[in-house]
C-alpha positions as CSV (number, residue, x, y, z in Angstrom):
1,X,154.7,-40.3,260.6
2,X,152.8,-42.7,262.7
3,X,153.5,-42.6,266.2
4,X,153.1,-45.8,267.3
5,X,156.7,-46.9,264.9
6,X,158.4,-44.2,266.1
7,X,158.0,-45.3,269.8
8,X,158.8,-48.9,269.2
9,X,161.8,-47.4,267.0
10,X,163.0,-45.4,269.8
11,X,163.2,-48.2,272.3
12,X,164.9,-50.3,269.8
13,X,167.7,-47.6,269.2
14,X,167.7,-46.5,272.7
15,X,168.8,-50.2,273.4
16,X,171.4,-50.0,270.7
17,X,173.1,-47.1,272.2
18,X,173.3,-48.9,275.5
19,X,174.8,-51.7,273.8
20,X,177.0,-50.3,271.3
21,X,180.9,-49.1,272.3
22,X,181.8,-45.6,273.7
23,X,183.0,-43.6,270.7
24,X,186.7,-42.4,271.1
25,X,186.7,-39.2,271.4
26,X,184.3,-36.4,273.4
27,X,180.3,-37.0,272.4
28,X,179.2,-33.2,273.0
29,X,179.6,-32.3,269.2
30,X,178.1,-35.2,266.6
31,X,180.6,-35.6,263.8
32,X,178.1,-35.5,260.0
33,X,178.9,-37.2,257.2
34,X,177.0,-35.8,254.0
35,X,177.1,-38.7,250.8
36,X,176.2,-36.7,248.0
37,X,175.4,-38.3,244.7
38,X,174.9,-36.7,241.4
39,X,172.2,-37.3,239.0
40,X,170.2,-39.3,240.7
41,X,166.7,-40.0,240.5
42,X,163.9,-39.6,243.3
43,X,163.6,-43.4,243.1
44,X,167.3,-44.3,242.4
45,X,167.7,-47.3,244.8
46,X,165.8,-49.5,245.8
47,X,164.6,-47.9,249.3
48,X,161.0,-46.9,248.4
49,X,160.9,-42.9,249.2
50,X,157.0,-43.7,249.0
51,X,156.6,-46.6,251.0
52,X,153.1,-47.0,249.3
53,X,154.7,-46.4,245.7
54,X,156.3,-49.2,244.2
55,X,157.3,-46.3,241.5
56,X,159.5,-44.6,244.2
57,X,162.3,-47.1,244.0
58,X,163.9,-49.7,241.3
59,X,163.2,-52.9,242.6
60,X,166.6,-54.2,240.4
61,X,169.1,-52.2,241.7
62,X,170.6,-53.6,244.8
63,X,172.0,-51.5,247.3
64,X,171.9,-53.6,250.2
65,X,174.1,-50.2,252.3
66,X,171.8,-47.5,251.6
67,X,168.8,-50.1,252.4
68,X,170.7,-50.3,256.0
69,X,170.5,-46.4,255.9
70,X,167.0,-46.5,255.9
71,X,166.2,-49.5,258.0
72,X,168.7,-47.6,260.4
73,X,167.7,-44.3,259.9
74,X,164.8,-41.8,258.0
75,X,163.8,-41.7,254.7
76,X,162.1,-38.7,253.4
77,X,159.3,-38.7,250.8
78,X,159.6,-35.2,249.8
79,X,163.0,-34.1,249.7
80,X,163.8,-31.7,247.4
81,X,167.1,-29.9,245.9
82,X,167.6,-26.2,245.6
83,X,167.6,-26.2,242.0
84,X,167.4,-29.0,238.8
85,X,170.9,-28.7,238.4
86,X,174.3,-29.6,239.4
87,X,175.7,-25.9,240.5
88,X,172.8,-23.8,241.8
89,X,171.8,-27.0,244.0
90,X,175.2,-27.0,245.9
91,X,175.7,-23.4,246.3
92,X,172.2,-23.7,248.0
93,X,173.3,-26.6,249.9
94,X,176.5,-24.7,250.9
95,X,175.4,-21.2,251.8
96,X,171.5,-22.0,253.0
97,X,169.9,-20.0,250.5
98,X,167.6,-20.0,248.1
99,X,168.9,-19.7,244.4
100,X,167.3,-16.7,243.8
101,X,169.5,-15.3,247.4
102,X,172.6,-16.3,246.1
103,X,172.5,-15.4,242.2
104,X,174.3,-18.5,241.1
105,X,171.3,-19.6,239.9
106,X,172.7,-21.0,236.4
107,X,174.9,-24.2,235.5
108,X,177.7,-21.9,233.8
109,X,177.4,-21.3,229.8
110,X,175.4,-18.9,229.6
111,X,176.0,-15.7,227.9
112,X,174.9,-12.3,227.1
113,X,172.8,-13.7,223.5
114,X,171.6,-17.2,222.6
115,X,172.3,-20.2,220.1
116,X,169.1,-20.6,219.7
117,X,167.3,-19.2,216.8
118,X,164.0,-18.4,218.2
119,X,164.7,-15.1,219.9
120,X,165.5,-16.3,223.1
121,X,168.4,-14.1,225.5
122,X,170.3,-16.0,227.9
123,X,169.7,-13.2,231.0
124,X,173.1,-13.9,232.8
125,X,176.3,-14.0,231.6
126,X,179.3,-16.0,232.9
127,X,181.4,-13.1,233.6
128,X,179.1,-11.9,235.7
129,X,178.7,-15.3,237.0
130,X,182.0,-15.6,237.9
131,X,181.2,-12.2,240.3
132,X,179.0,-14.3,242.6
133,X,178.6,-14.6,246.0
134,X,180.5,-17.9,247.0
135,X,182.2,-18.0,244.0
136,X,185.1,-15.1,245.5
137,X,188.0,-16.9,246.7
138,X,188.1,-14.2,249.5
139,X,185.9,-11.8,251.7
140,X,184.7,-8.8,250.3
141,X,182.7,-7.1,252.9
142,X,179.0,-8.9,253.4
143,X,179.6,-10.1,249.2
144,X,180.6,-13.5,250.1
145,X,178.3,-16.3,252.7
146,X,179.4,-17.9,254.8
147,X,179.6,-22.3,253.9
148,X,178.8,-25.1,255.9
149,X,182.6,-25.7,255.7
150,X,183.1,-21.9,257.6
151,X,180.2,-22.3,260.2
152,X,181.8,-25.6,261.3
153,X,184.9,-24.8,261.3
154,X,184.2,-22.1,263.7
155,X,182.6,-24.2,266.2
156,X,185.6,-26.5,266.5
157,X,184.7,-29.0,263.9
158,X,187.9,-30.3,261.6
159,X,186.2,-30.4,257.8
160,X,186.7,-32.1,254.3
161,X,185.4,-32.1,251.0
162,X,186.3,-34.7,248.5
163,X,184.9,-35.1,244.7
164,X,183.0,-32.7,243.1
165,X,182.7,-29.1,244.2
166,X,181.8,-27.2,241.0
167,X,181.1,-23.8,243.1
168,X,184.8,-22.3,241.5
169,X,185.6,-19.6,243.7
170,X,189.3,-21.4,244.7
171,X,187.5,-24.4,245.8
172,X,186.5,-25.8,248.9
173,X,189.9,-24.7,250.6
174,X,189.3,-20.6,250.5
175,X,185.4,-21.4,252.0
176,X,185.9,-23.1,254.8
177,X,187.7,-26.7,254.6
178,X,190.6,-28.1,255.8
179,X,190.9,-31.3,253.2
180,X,189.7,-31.5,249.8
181,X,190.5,-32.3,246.0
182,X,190.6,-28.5,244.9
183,X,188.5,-26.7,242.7
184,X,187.0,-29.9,240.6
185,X,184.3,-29.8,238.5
186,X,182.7,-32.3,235.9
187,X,185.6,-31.3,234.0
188,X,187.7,-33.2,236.8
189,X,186.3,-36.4,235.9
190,X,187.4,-37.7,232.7
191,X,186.3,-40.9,231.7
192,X,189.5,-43.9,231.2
193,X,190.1,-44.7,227.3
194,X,190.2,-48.0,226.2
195,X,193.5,-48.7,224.6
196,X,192.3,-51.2,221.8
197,X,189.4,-49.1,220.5
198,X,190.3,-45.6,221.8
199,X,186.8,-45.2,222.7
200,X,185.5,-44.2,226.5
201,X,186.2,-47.4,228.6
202,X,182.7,-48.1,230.3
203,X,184.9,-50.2,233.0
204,X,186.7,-49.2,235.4
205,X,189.3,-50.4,238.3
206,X,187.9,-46.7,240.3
207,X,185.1,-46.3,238.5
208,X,184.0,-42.5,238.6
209,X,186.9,-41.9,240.9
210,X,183.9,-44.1,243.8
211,X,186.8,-46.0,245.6
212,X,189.5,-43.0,246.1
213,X,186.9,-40.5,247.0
214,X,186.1,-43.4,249.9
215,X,190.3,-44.1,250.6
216,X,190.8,-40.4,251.2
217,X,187.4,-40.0,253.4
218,X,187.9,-43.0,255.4
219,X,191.8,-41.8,255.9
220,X,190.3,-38.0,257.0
221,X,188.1,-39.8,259.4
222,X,190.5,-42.0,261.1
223,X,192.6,-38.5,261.6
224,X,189.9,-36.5,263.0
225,X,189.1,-39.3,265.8
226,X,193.1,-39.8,266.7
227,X,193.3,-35.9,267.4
228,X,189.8,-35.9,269.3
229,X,188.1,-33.6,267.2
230,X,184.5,-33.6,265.7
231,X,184.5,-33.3,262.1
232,X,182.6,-33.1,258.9
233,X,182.9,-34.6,256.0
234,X,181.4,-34.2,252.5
235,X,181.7,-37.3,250.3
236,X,181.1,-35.6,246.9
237,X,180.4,-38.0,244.2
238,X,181.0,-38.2,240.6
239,X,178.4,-41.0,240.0
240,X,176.0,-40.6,239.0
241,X,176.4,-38.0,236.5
242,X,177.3,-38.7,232.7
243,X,180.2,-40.6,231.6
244,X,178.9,-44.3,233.3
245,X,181.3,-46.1,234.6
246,X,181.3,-49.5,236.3
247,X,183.9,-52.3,237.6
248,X,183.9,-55.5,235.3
249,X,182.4,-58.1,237.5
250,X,179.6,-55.9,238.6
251,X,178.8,-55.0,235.2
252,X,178.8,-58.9,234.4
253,X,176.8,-59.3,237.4
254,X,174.2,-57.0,237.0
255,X,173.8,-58.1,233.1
256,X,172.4,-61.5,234.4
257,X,169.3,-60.3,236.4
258,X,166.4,-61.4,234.5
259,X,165.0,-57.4,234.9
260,X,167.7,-56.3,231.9
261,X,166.7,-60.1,230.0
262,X,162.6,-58.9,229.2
263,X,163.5,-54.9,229.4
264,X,161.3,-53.8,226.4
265,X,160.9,-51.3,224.2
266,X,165.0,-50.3,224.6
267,X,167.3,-50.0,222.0
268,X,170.8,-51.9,222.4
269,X,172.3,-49.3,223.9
270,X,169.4,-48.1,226.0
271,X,169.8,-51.7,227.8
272,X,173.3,-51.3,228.3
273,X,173.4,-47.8,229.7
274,X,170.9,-49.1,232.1
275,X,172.7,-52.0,233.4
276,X,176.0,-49.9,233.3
277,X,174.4,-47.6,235.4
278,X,172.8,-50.4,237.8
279,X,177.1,-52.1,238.1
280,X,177.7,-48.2,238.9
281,X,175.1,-48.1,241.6
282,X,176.2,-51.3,243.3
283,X,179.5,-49.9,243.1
284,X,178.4,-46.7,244.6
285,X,176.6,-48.7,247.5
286,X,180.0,-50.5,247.8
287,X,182.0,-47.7,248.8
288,X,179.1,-46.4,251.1
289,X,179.2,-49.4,252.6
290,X,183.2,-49.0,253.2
291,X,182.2,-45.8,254.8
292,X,179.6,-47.1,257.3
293,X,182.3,-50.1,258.3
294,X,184.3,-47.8,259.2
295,X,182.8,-45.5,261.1
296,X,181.3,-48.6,263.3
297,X,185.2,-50.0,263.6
298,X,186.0,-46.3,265.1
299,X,183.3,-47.0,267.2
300,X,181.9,-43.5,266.2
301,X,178.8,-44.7,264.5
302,X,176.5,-44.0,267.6
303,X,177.6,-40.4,267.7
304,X,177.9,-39.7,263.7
305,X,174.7,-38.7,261.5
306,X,174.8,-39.6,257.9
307,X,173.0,-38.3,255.2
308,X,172.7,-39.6,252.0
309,X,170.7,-37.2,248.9
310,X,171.6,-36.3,245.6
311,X,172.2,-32.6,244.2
312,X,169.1,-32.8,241.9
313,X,166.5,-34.9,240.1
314,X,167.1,-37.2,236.9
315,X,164.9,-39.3,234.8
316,X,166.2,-43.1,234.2
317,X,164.3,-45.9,233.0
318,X,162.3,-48.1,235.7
319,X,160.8,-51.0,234.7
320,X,157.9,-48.9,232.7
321,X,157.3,-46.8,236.4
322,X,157.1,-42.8,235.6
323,X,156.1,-41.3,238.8
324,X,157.4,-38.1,238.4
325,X,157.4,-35.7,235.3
326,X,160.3,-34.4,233.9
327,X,164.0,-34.5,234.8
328,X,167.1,-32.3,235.1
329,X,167.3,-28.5,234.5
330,X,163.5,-28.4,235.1
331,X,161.4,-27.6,238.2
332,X,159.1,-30.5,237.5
333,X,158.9,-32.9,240.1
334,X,161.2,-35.1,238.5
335,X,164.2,-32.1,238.6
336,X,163.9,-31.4,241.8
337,X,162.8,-34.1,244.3
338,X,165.5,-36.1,245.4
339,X,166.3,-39.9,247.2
340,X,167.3,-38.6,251.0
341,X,168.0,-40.7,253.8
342,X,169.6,-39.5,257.4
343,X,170.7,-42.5,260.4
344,X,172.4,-41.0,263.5
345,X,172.0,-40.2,267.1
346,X,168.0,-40.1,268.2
347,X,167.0,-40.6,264.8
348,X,164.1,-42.9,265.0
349,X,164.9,-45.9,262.9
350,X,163.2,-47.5,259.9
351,X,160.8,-44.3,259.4
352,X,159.6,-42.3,256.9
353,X,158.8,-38.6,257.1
354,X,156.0,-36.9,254.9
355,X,157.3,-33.0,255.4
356,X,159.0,-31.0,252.8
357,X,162.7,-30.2,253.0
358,X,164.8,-28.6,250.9
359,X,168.8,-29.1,250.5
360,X,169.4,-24.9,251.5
361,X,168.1,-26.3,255.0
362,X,170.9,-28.5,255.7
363,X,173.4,-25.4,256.6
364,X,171.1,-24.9,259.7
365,X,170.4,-28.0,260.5
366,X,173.8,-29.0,260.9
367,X,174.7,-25.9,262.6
368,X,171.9,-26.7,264.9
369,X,173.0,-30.4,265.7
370,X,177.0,-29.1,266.1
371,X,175.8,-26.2,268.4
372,X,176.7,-24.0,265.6
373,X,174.0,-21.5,265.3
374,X,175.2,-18.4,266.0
375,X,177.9,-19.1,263.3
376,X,175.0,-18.4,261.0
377,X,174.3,-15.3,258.8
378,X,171.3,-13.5,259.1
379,X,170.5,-14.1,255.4
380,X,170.4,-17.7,255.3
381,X,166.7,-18.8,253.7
382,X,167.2,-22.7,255.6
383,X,165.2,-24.0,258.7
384,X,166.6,-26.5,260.4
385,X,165.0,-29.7,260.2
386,X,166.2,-31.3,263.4
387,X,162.8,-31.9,265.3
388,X,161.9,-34.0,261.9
389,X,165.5,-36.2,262.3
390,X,164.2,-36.5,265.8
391,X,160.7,-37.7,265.1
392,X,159.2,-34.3,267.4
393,X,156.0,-33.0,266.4
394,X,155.8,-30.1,264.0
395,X,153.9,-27.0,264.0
396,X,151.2,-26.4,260.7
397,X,153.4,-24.0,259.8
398,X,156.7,-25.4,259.7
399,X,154.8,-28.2,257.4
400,X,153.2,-25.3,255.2
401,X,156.3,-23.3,255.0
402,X,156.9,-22.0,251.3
403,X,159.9,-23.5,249.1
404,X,161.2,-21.6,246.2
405,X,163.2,-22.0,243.4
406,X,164.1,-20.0,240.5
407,X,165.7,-20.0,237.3
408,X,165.8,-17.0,234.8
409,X,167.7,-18.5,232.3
410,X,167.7,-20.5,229.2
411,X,169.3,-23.8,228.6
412,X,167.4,-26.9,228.2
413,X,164.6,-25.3,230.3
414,X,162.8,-21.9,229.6
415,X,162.9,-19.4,232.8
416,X,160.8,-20.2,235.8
417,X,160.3,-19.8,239.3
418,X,158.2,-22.4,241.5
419,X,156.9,-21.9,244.7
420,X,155.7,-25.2,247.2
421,X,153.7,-24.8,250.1
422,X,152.9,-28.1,251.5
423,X,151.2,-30.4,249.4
424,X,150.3,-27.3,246.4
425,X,152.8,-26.1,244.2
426,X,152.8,-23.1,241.5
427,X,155.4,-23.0,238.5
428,X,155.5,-19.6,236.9
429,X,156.9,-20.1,233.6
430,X,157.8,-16.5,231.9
431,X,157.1,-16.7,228.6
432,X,154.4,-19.3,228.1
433,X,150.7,-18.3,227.3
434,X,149.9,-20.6,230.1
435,X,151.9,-19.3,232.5
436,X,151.0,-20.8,235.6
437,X,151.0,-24.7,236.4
438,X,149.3,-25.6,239.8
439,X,149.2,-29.0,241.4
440,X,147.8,-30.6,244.6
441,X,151.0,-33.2,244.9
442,X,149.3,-34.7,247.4
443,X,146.4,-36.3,244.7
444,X,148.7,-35.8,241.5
445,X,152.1,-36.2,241.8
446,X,153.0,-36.8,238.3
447,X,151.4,-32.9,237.6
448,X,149.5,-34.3,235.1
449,X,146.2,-31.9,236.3
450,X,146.9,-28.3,235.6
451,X,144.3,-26.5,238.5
452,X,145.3,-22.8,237.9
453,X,142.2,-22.1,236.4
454,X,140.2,-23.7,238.7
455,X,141.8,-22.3,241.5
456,X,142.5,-18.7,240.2
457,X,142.8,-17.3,243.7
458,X,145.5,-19.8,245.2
459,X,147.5,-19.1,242.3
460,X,147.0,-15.6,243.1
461,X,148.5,-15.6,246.0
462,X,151.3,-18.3,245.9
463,X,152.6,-15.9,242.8
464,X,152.6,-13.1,244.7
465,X,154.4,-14.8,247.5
466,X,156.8,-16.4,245.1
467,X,157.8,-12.6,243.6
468,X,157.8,-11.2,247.1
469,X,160.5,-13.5,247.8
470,X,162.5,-13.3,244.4
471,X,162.0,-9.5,244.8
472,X,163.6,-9.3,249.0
473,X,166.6,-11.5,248.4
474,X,167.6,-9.5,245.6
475,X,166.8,-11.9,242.6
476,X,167.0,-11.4,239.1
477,X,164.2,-11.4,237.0
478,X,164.1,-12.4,233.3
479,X,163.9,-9.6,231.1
480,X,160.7,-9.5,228.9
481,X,161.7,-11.2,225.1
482,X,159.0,-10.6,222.8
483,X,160.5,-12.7,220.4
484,X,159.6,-16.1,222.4
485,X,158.0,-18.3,220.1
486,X,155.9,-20.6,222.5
487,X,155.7,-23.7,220.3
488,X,160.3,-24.1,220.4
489,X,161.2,-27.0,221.7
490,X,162.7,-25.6,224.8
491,X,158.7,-25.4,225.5
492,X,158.1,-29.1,225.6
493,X,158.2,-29.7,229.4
494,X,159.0,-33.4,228.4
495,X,162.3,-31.9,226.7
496,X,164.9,-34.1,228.6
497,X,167.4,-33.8,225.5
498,X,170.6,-32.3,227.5
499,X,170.2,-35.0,230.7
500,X,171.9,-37.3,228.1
501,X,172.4,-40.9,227.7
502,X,174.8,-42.2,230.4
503,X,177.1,-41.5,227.4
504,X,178.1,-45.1,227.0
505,X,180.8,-45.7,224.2
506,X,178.9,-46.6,221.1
């Protein structure tokens, strides 16, 4: 970060707070809001999360509320998710561990043999799944962790979860929260039907169920500042996951921005999944915008941290711009690093921050900014990030600290474990005859230059550290299958078949 904006930013917010109204209720305990979108790319809006990559953002989408985030708050460049899918990503962002930690490393339909006729064996099954820590709707000795829901709660905090859970278990109710929708999933979500055609209705009144989520969140908020208490609130979103949806007029908007008019080389309904799923952002940044009025006419805005991110990495089409390889399911760049932003009480505004973070830290960071840290069990895998949202230096290694992620399953993406220390990462893939993938992100983010083999020794050693970790947590390793035939398709690291198409009625 460079010094010299985070000073001036300072003073600038240090005179805001002296400006702004006393919040209504007791300032020793921030309240957090947490906007968590699904499915969306690393550059999803149109807040760079590079500011010298033009790539790191779509310059048509227009989300003038999440560009107020950043110009309020922190944008990170190298925010990453727990895991490339839906699932696994919020049970790390819930329990502050590592997917590997808490075994519920799968999206669900896996089983004990495969579909696939290459030999391949799924190595989890759901009913074993279904066994997982988290996922019992009551304490069974040390078997279950503790949620960000639980940890608050036990500090005083009042706490709700509306949208999508998809951790099963009894939903967010048995782990910790006082409001929420139940025990949804993408299941939840079921797209309107047209009644002429009978076909999906890509229009919607409450598209994606945006504008509800935001009534109920808004009404939870106004309740936690009339009975004094602190609260946290997790905004869960169905957009932007399959199933696009959009309001009419933003749709007829969006479809007259000369972007969509000389889009080239996409198919008719290419173009309009893309502009359905620019109407769905605007709508999106709508409702967040709904959120942040809200919070300033409380006059809690001063005291309330926000964080928008998404639960894991996408692909989408960008104007030609591929910064990132791969999508979701895969440990590629492009399925794990995710748009985050953070505004809120000594966050310096309109800066970026260059240092890894990882969604299994936000469980002690926001037990460290409630005062909530000896709430925390001993096996959380998180570090909290706090001196980062407060623009403090950082030791070398807190910036070098390892990330890991695993997956020992197949679906979409063959088993593989990654390790990330600073700018160099290692992806172990299990069955391929090149194994090992290493990359300096720092000179080739698009991990386009494999350097394994010219760095034999690095790889060495991140391997070892990545098994070391897999291997202390518990973690399950895939079994050897000698049957693997490395040419499959579910080999082609640019195999984005199950991310889908928006699935726009044809």
């Amino acid at each position: 970060m460079k010094t010299s904006r985070l000073i001036l930013a300072c003073v600038a917010l240090a005179a805001i707070f002296i400006c702004s109204p006393c919040p209504l209720h007791a300032a020793d305990q921030p309240n957090i809001v947490l906007i968590l979108i699904d499915d969306m790319p690393w550059y999803g809006t149109d807040v760079r999360m590079d500011p010298s990559l033009p790539g790191s953002a779509m310059a048509f989408r227009n989300m003038p509320n999440v560009q107020k985030l950043a110009a309020q708050g922190m944008t990170f460049q190298h925010a990453y998710s727990g895991a490339g899918m839906c699932a696994p990503s919020r049970c790390c962002l819930q329990t502050g561990m590592t997917a590997a930690h808490h075994l519920y490393s799968g999206n669900g339909g896996f089983g004990p043999t495969t579909a696939n006729d290459n030999g391949h064996v799924k190595y989890m099954d759901r009913k074993a799944d279904l066994k997982l820590p988290l996922l019992c709707p009551e304490p069974q000795g040390n078997i279950r962790f503790p949620s960000i829901g639980d940890v608050l709660k036990a500090e005083g905090y009042t706490t709700a979860h509306f949208g999508k859970w998809h951790l099963y278990g009894g939903g967010p109710a048995k782990h910790g929260y006082d409001f929420s929708d139940g025990e949804t999933d993408n299941k939840t979500f079921r797209p309107a039907t047209d009644p002429k055609t009978g076909k999906n209705a890509i229009t919607s009144a409450d598209p994606k169920f945006i504008f509800s989520i935001t009534d109920r969140s808004i009404h939870f908020m106004e309740s936690a500042v009339q009975a004094h208490k602190p609260f946290y609130l997790q905004l869960s979103h169905y957009a932007t996951h399959a199933f696009y949806q959009c309001r009419p007029e933003m749709l007829a908007k969006v479809q007259k921005d000369p972007v969509f008019q000389k889009a080239k080389n996409l198919s008719s309904k290419e173009l309009l999944t893309a502009q359905v799923c620019a109407a769905m952002c605007e709508d999106l940044d709508t409702a967040i915008g709904q959120v942040l009025k809200k919070l300033d006419a409380l006059g809690i805005a001063n005291n309330t941290y926000v964080i928008f991110v998404s639960d894991n990495g996408y692909e989408a089409w960008n104007e030609g711009y591929d910064p990132l390889r791969g999508g979701k399911w895969w440990e590629w760049e492009g399925g794990i690093c995710v748009p985050m932003i953070v505004r809120g009480p000594s966050v310096p505004a309109g800066t970026h921050c260059d240092v890894n973070v990882v969604n299994y830290d936000f469980l002690p960071t926001f037990a460290d900014l409630a005062g909530a840290t000896s709430h925390l069990s001993k096996a959380v895998d998180g570090t909290s990030f706090k001196s980062l949202l407060f623009g403090q230096p950082v030791l070398a290694s807190y910036v070098n600290r390892p990330l890991f992620f695993h997956y020992p399953h197949y679906r979409v993406s063959p088993p593989v474990s990654t390790i990330i220390i600073g700018q160099w990462k290692l992806l172990h893939y299990y069955e391929w005859p090149d194994k090992q993938f290493l990359y300096n992100l720092a000179t080739d983010l698009g991990e386009k230059h494999n350097l394994a083999t010219q760095q034999p020794e690095r790889a060495a050693a991140m391997w070892t550290q990545l098994q070391n970790q897999i291997k202390s947590v518990g973690g399950y390793f895939p079994k050897p299958n000698p049957k693997a035939d490395p040419h499959a398709k579910i080999y082609n690291p640019d195999n984005l078949s199950d991310q889908g198409d928006g699935n726009i009625a044809d």
